[in-house]
N, C-alpha and C positions, 0 to 999 in steps of 0.2 A: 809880339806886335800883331795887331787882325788888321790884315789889310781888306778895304772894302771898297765896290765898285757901286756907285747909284747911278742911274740913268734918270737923264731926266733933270738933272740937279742945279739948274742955273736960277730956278726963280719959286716961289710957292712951296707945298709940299716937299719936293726936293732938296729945296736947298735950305729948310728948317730941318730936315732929316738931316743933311749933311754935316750943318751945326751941333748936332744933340751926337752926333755918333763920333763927329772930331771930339767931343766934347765925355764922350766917355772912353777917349784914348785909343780910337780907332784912325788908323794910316787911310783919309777917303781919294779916292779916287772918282771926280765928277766927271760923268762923260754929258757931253753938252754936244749938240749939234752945231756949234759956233761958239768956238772959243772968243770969240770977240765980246761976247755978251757975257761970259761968265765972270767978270768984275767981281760979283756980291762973293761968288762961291770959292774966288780966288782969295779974295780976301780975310775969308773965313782960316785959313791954312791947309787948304783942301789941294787937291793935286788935279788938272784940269786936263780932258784927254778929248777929243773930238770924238763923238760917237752919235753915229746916224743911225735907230733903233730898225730903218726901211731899207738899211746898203747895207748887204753884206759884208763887201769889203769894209767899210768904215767899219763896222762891228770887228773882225776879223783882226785888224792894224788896232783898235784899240786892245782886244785882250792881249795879242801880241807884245805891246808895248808898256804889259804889269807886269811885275818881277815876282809877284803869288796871287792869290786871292782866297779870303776866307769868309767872306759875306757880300752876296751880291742881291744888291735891292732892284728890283725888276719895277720902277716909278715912271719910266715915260708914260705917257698915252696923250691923245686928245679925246675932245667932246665931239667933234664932226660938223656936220656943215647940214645936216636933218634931224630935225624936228620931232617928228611927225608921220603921217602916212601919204601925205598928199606931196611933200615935197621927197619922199624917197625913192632913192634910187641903188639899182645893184652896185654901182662905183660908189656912194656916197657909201653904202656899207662896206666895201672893200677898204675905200680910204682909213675907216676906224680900225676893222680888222686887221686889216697891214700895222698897224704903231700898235695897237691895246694887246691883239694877242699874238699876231707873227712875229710881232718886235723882240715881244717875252722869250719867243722859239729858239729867233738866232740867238740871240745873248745867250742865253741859258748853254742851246748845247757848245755855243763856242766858249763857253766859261768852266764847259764838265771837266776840261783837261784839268786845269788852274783848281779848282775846288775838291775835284779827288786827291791833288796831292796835300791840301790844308787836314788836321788832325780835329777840326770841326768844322766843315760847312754846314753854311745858311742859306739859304734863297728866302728872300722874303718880296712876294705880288706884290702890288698893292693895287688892289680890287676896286672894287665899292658896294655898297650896300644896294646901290641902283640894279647890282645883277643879282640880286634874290626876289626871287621870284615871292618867297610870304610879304617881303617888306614892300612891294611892290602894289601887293592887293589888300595892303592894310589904310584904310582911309587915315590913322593916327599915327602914320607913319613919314617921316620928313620924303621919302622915297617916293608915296602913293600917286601923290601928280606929273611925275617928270612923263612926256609922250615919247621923249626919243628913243628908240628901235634896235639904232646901231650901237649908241656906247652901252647902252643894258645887255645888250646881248656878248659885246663884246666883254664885258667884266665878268657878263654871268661863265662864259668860256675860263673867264682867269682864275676863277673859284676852281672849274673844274679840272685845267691844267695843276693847277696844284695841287689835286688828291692827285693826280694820278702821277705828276713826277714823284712825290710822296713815296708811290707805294713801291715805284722803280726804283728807287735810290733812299732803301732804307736805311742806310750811313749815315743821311744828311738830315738837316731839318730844313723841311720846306713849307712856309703857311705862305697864308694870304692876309691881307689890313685892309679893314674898312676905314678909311679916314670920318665918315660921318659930314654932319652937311658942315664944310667947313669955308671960309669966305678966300675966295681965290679965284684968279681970273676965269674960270670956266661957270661961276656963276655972279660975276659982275661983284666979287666982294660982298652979297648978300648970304652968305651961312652964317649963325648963328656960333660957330663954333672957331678960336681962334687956329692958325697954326699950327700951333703947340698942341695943343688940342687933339688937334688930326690928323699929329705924326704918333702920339701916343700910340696905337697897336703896332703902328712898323716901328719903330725904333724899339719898341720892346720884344717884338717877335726878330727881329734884328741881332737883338742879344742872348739870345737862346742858349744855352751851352748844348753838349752833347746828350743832356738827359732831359732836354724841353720837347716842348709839344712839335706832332710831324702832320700834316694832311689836315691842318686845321686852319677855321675863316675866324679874326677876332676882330673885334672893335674895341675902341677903349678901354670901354669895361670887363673886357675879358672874352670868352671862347662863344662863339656865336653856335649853336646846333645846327648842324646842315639836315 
């Protein structure tokens, strides 16, 4: 039995991940910042845990409260509240940095206990394409228009956290997923690309066994060159 932990999981990306990996006989554990809201991801057969990616303690009481862990998907983040350059500010970048990549920090090492003793752990980010820097200055690139500051910088940090737990923790398999421009509340339902679609590299970097790839950013269609 793999038991797995997704953060993040009550709506969108999250909680189609959480479907597709109940759905390939994985024990999920949804951590939600409000249980009240997790209706969809309860319903799916998922196991629902409060977890606030910005309180340590809530972090802390959720790993706490799993009996193992063998795949922990690192999927909360937001978009932020800046645009731009005219409307940012050093908090409005805190506020992304705190959820996008200190969120990633606590979870992570408070799940080292729990996934050292699994016979294969996973970490799998989920990034985005907005923190590469080529897809950023490519005009033919769904990325090349986006102005905002904080979540690019904050994904591009999640690319790089994950070479480098990578090369710490060569036992495990740690990548990163770009979901690609997919339609979800962070761009008003306007991507191109469904759901399904956009869980495509974390649910398959999700399944990794012990002899998949480690230190690596995919999309859909497979292994992105960093």
């Amino acid at each position: 039995m793999t038991i797995t932990l997704i953060t993040g999981a009550n709506k969108s990306l999250g909680l189609e991940t959480a479907r597709r990996l109940l759905e390939a006989g994985h024990t999920v554990y949804a951590g939600v910042r409000d249980p009240a809201s997790a209706d969809a991801v309860r319903a799916l057969g998922a196991e629902v845990v409060q977890l606030d990616v910005t309180d340590q303690a809530s972090v802390d009481a959720a790993l706490a409260s799993l009996p193992a862990l063998d795949v922990l998907v690192n999927n909360a983040g937001v978009l932020g509240t800046s645009f731009g350059v005219d409307d940012l500010s050093a908090e409005a970048m805190q506020a992304v940095l705190d959820t996008n990549v200190l969120g990633i920090v606590r979870v992570t090492q408070a799940a080292l206990p729990l996934l050292r003793a699994s016979d294969a752990p996973v970490i799998l980010n989920v990034a985005s394409g907005v923190g590469f820097p080529r897809y950023l200055q490519d005009p033919a690139r769904d990325e090349y228009p986006v102005p905002a500051i904080p979540y690019a910088a904050s994904k591009a940090a999640v690319i790089t956290l994950t070479v480098q737990y990578a090369k710490n923790l060569p036992g495990f398999r740690i990548n990163a997923s770009d979901p690609g421009y997919t339609a979800t509340d962070f761009n008003g339902h306007g991507g191109h690309q469904t759901v399904t679609e956009g869980t495509d590299a974390t649910v398959a970097l999700a399944l990794v066994g012990a002899d998949g790839p480690t230190g690596e950013f995919h999309d859909r269609h497979g292994r992105v060159e960093l």
